[in-house]
mmCIF file of the N, C-alpha and C atoms, coordinates in Angstrom:
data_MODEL
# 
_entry.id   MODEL 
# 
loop_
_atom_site.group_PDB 
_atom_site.id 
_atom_site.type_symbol 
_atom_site.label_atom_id 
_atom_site.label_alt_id 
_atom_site.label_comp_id 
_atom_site.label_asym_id 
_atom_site.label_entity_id 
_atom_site.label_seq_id 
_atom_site.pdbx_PDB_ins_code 
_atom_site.Cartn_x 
_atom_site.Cartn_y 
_atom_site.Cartn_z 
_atom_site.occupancy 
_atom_site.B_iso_or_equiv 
_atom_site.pdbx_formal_charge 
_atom_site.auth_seq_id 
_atom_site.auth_comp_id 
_atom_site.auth_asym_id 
_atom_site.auth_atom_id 
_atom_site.pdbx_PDB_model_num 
ATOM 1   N N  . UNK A 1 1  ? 0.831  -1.172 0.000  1.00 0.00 ? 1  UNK A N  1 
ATOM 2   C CA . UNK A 1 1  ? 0.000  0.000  0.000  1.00 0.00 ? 1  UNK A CA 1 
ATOM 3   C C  . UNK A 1 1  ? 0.881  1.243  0.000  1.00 0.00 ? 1  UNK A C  1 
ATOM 4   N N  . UNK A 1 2  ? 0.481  2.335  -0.870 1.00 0.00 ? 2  UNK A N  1 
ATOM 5   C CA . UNK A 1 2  ? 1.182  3.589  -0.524 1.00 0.00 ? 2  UNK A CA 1 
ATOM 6   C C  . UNK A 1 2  ? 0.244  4.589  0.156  1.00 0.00 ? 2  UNK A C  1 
ATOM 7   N N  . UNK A 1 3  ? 1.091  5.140  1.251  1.00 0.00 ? 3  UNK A N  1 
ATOM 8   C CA . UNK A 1 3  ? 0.581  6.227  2.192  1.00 0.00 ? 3  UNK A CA 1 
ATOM 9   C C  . UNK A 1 3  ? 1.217  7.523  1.837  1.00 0.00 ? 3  UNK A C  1 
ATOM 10  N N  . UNK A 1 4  ? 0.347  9.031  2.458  1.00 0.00 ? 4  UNK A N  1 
ATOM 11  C CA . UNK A 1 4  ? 0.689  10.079 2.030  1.00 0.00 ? 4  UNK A CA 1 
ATOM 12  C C  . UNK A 1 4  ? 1.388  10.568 3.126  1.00 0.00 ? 4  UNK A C  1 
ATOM 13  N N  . UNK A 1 5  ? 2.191  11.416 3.634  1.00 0.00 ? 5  UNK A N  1 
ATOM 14  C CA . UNK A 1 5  ? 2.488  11.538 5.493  1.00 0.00 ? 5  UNK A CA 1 
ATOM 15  C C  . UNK A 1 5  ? 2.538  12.785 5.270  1.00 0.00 ? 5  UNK A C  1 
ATOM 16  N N  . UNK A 1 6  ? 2.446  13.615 6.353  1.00 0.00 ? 6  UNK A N  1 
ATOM 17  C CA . UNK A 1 6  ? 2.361  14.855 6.380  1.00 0.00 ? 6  UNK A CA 1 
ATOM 18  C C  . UNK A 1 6  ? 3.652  15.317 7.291  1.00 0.00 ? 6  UNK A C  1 
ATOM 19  N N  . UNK A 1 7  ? 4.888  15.502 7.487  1.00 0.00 ? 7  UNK A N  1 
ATOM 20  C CA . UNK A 1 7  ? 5.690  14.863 8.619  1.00 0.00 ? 7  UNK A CA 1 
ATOM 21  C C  . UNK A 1 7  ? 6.795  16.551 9.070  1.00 0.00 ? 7  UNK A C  1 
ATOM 22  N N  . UNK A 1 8  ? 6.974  16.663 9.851  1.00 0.00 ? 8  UNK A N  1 
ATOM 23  C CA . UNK A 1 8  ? 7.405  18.032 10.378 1.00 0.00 ? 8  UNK A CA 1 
ATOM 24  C C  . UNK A 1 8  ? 9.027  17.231 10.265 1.00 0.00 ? 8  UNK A C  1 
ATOM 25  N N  . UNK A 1 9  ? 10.241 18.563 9.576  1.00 0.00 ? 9  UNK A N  1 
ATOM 26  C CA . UNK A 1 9  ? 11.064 18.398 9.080  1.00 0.00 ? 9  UNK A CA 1 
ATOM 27  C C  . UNK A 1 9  ? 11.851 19.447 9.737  1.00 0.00 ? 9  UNK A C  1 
ATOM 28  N N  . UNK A 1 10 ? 12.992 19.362 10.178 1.00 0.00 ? 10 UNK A N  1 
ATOM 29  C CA . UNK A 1 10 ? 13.766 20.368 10.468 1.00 0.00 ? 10 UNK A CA 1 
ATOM 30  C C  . UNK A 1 10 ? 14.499 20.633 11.941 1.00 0.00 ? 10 UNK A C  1 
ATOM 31  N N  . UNK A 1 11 ? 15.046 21.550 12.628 1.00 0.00 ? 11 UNK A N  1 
ATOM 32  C CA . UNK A 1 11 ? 15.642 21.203 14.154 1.00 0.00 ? 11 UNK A CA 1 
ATOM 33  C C  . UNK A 1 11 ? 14.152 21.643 14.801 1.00 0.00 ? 11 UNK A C  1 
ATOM 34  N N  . UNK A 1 12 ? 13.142 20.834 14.924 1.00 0.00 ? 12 UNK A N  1 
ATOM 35  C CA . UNK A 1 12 ? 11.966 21.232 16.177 1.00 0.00 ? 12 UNK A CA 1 
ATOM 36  C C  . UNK A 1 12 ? 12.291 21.902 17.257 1.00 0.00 ? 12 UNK A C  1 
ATOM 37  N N  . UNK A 1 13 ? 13.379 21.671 17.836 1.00 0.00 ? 13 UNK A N  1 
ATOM 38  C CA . UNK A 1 13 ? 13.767 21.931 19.363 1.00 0.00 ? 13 UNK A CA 1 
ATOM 39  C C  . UNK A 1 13 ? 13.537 23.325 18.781 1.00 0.00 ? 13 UNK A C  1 
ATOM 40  N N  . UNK A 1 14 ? 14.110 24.055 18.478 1.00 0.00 ? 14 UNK A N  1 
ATOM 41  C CA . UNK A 1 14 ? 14.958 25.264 17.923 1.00 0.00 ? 14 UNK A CA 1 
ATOM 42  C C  . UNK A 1 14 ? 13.350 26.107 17.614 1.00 0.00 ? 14 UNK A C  1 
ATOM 43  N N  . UNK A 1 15 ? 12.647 25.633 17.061 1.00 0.00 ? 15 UNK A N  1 
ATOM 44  C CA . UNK A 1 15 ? 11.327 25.796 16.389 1.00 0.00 ? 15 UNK A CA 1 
ATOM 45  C C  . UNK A 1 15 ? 11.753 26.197 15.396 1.00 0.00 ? 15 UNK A C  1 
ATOM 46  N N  . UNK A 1 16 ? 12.705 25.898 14.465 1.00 0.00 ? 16 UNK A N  1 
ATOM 47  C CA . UNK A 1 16 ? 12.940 26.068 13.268 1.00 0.00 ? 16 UNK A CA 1 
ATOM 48  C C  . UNK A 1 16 ? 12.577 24.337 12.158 1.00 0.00 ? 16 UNK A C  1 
ATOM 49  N N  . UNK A 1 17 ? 11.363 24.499 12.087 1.00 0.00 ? 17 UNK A N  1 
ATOM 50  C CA . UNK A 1 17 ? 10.892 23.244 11.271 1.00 0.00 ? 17 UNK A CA 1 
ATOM 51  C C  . UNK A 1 17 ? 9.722  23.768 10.429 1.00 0.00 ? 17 UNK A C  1 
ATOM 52  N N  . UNK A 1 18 ? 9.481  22.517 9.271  1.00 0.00 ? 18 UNK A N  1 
ATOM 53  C CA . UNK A 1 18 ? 8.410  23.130 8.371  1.00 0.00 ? 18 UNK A CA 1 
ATOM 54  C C  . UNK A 1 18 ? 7.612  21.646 8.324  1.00 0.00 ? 18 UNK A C  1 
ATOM 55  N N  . UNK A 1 19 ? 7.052  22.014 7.798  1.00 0.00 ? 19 UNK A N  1 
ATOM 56  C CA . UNK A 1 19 ? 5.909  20.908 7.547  1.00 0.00 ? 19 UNK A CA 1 
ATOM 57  C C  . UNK A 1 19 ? 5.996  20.238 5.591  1.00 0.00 ? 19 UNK A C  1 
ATOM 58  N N  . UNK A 1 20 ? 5.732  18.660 5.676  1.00 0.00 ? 20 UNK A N  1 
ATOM 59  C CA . UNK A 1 20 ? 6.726  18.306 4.100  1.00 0.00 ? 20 UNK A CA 1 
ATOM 60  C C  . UNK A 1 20 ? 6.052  17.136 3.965  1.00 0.00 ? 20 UNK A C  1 
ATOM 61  N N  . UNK A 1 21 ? 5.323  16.448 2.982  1.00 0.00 ? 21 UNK A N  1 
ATOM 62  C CA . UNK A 1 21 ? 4.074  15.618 2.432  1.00 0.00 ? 21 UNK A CA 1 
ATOM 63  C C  . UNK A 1 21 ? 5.341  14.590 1.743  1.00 0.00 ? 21 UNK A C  1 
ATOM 64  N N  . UNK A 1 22 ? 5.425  13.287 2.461  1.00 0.00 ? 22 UNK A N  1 
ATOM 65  C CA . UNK A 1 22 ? 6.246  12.600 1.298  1.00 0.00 ? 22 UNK A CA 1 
ATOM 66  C C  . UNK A 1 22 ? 5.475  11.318 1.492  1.00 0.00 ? 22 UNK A C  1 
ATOM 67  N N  . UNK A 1 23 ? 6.134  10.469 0.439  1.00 0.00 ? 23 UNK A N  1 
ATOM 68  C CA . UNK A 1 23 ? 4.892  9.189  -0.064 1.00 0.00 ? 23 UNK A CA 1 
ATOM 69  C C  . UNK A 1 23 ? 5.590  7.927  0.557  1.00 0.00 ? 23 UNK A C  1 
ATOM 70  N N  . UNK A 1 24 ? 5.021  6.713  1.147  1.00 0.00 ? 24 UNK A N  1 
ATOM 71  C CA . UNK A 1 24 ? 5.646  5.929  1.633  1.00 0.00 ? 24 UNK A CA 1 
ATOM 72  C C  . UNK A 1 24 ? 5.601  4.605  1.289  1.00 0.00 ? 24 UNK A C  1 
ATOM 73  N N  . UNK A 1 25 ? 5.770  3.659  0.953  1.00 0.00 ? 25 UNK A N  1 
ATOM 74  C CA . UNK A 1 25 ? 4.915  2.193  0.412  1.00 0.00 ? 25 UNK A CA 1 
ATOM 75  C C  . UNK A 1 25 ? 5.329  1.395  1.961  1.00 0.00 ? 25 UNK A C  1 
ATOM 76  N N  . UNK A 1 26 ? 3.978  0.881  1.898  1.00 0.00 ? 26 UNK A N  1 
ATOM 77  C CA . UNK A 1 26 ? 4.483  -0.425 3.633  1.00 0.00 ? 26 UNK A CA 1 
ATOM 78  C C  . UNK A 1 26 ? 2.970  -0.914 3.581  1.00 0.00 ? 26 UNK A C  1 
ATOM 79  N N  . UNK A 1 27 ? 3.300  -1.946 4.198  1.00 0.00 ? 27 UNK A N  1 
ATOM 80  C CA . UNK A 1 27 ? 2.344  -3.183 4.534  1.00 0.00 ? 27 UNK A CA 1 
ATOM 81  C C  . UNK A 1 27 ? 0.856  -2.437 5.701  1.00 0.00 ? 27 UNK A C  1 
ATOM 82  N N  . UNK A 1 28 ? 1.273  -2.125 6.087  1.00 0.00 ? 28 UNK A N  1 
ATOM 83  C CA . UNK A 1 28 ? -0.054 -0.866 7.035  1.00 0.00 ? 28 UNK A CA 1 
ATOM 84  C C  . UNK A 1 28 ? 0.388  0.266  7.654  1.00 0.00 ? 28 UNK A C  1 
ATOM 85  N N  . UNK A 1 29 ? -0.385 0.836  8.176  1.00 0.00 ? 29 UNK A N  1 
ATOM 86  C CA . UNK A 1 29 ? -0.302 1.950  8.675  1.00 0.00 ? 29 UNK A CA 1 
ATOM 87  C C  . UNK A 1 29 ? 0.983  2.749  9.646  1.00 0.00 ? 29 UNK A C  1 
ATOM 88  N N  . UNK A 1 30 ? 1.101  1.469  10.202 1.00 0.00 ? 30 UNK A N  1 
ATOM 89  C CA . UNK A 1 30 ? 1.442  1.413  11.788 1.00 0.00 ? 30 UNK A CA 1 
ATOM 90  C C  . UNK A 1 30 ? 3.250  1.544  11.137 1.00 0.00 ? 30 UNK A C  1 
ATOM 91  N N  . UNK A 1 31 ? 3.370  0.729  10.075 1.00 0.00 ? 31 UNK A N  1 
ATOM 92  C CA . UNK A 1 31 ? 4.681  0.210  9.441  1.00 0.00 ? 31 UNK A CA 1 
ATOM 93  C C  . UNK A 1 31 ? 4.519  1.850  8.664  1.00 0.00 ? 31 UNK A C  1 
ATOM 94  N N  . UNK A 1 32 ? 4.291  2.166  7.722  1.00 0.00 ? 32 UNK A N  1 
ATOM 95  C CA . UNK A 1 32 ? 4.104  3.675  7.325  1.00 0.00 ? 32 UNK A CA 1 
ATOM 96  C C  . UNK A 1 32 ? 4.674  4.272  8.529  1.00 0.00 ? 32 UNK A C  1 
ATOM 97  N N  . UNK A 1 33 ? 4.468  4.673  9.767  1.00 0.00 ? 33 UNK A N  1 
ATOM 98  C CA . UNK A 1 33 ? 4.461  5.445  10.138 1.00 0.00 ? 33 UNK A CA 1 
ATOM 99  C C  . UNK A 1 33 ? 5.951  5.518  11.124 1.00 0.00 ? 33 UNK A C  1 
ATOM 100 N N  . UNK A 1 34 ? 6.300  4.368  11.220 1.00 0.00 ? 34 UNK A N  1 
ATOM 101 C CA . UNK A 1 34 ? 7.807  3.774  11.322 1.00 0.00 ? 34 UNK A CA 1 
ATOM 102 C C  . UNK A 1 34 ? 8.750  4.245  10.191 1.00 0.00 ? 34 UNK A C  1 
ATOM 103 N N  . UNK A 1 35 ? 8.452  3.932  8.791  1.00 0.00 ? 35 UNK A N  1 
ATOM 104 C CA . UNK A 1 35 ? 9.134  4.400  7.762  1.00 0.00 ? 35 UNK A CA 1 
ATOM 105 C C  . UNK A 1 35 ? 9.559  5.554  7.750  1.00 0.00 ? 35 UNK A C  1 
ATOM 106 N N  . UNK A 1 36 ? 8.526  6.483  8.122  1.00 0.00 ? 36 UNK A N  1 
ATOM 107 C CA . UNK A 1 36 ? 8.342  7.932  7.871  1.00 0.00 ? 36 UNK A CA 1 
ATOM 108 C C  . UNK A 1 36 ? 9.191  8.689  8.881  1.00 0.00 ? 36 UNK A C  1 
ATOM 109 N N  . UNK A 1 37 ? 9.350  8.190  9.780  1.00 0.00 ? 37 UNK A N  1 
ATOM 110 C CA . UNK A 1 37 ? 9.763  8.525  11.231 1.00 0.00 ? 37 UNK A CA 1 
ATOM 111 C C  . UNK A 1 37 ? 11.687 8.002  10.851 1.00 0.00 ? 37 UNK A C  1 
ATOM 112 N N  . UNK A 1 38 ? 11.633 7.648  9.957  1.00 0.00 ? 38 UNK A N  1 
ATOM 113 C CA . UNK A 1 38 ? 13.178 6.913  9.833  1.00 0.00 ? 38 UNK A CA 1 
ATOM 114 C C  . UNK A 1 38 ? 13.974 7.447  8.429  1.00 0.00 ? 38 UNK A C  1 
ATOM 115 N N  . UNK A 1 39 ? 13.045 8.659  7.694  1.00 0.00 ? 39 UNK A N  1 
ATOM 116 C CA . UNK A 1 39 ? 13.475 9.015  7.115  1.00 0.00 ? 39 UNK A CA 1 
ATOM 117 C C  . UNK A 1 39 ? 14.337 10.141 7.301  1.00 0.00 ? 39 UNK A C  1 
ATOM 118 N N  . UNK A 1 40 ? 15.151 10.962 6.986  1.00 0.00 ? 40 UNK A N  1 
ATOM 119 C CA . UNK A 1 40 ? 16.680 11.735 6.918  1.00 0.00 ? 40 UNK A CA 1 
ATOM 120 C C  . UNK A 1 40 ? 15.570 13.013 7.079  1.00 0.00 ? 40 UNK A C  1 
ATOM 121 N N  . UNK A 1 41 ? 15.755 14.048 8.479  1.00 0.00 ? 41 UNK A N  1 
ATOM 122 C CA . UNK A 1 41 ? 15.441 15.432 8.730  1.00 0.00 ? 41 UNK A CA 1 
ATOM 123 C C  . UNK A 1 41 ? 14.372 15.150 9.098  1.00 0.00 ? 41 UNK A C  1 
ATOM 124 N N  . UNK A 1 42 ? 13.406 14.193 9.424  1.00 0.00 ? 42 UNK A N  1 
ATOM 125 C CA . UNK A 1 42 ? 12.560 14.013 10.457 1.00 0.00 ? 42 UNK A CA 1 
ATOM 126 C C  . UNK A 1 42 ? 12.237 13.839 11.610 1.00 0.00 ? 42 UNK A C  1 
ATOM 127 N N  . UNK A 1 43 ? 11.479 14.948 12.604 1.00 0.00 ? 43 UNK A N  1 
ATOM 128 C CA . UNK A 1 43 ? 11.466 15.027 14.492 1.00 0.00 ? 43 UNK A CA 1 
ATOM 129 C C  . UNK A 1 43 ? 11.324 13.705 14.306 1.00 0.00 ? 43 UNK A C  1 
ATOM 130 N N  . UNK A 1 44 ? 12.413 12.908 15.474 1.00 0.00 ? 44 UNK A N  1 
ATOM 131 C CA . UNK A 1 44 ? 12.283 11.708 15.880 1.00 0.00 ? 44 UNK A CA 1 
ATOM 132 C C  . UNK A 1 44 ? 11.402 11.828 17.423 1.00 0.00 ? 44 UNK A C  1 
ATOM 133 N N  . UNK A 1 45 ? 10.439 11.107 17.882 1.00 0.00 ? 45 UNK A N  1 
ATOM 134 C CA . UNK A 1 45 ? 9.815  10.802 18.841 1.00 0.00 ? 45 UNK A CA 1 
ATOM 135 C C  . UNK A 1 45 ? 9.851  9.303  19.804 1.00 0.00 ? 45 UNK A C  1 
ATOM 136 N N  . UNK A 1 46 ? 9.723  9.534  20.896 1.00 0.00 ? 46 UNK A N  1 
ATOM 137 C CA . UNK A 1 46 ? 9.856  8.540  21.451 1.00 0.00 ? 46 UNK A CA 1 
ATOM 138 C C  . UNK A 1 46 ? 9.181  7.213  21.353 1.00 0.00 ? 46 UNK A C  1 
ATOM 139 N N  . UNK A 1 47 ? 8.077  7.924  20.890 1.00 0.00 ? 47 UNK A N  1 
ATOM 140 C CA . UNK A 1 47 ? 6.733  6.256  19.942 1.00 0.00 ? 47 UNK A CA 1 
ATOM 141 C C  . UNK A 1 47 ? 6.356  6.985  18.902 1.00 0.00 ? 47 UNK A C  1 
ATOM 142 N N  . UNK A 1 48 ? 5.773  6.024  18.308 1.00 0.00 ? 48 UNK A N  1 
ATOM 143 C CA . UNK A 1 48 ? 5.234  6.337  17.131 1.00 0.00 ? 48 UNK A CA 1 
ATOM 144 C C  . UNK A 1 48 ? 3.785  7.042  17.581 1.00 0.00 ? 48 UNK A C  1 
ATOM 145 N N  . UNK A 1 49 ? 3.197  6.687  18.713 1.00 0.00 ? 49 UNK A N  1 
ATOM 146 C CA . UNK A 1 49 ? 1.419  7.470  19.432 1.00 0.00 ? 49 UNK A CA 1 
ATOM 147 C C  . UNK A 1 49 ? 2.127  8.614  19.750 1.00 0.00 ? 49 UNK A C  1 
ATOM 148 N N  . UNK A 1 50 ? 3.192  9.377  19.812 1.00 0.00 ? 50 UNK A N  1 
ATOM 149 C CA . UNK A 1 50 ? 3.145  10.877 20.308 1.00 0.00 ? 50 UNK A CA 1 
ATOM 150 C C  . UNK A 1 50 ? 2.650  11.961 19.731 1.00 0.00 ? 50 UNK A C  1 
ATOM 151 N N  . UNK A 1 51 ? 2.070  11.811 18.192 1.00 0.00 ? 51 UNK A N  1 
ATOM 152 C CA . UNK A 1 51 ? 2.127  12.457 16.997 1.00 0.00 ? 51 UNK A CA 1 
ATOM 153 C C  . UNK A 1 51 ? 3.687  13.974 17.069 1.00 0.00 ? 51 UNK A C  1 
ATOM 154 N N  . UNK A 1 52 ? 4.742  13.449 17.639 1.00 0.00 ? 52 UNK A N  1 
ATOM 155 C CA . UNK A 1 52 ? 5.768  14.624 17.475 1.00 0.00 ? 52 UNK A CA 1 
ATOM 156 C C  . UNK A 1 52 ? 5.884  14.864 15.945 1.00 0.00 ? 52 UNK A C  1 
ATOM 157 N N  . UNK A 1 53 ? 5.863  13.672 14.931 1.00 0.00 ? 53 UNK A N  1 
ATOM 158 C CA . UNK A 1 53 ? 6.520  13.900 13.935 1.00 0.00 ? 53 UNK A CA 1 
ATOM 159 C C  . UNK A 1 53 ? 5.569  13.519 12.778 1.00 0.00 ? 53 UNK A C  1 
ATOM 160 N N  . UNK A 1 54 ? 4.478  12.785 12.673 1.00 0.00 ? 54 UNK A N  1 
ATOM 161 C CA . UNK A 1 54 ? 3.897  12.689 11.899 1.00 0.00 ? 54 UNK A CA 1 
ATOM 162 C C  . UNK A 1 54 ? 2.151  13.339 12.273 1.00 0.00 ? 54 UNK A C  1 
ATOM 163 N N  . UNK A 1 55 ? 2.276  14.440 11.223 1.00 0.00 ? 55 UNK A N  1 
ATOM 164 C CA . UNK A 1 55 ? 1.023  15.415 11.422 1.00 0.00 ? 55 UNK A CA 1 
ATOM 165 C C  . UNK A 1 55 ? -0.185 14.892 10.596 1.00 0.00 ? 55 UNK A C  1 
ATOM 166 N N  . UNK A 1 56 ? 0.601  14.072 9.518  1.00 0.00 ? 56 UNK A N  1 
ATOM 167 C CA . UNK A 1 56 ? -1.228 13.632 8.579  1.00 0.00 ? 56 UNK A CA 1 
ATOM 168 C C  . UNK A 1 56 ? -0.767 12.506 8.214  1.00 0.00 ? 56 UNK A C  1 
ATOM 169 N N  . UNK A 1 57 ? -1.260 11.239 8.101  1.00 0.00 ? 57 UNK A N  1 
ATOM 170 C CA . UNK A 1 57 ? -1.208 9.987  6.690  1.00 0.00 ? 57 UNK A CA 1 
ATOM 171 C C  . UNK A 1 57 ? -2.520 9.550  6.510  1.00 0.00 ? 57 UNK A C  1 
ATOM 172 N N  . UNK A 1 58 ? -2.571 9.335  5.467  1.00 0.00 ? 58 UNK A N  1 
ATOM 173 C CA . UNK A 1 58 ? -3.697 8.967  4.889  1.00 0.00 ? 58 UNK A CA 1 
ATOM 174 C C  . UNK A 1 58 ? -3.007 7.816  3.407  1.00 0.00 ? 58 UNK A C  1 
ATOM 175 N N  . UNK A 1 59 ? -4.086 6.826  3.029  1.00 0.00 ? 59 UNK A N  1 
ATOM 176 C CA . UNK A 1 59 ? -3.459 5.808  2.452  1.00 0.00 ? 59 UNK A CA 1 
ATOM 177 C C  . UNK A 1 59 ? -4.157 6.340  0.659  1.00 0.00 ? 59 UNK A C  1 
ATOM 178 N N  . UNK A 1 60 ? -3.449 5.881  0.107  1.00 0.00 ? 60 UNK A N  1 
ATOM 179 C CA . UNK A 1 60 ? -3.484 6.776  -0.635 1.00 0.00 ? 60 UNK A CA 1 
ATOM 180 C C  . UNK A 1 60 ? -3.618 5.660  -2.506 1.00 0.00 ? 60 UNK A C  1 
ATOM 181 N N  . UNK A 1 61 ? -3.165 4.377  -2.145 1.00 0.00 ? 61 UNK A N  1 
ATOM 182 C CA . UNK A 1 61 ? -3.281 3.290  -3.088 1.00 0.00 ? 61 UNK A CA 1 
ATOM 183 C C  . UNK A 1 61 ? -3.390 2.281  -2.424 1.00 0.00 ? 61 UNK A C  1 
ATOM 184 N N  . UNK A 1 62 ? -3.556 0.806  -2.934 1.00 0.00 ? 62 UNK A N  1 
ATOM 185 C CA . UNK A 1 62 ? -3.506 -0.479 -2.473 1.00 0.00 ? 62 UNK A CA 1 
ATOM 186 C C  . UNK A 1 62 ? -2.175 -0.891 -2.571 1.00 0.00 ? 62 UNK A C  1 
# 
């Protein structure tokens, strides 16, 4: 399945971050949202339920 993520990019601490839509392919949601979280300039969070780093996904193909 491909997902859409909506995912905050940049030094957060600092409040210097933006907000950045990239596309993900994974088996569900939960795995999406692991991916997304592991990609290069993304707030890392302590779980994946904190929403620190991922602001939107929505699935987007089969």
């Amino acid at each position: 399945m491909t997902f859409e993520c909506v995912v905050k990019k940049g030094h957060i601490g600092a409040g210097n971050y933006y907000d950045k839509k990239i596309i993900i392919n994974a088996d569900n949601i939960i795995d999406a949202m692991q991916k997304a979280k592991e990609k290069g300039g993304v707030k890392k969070g302590k779980s994946n339920f904190y929403g620190q780093s991922i602001l939107e996904i929505k699935k987007i193909s089969n």
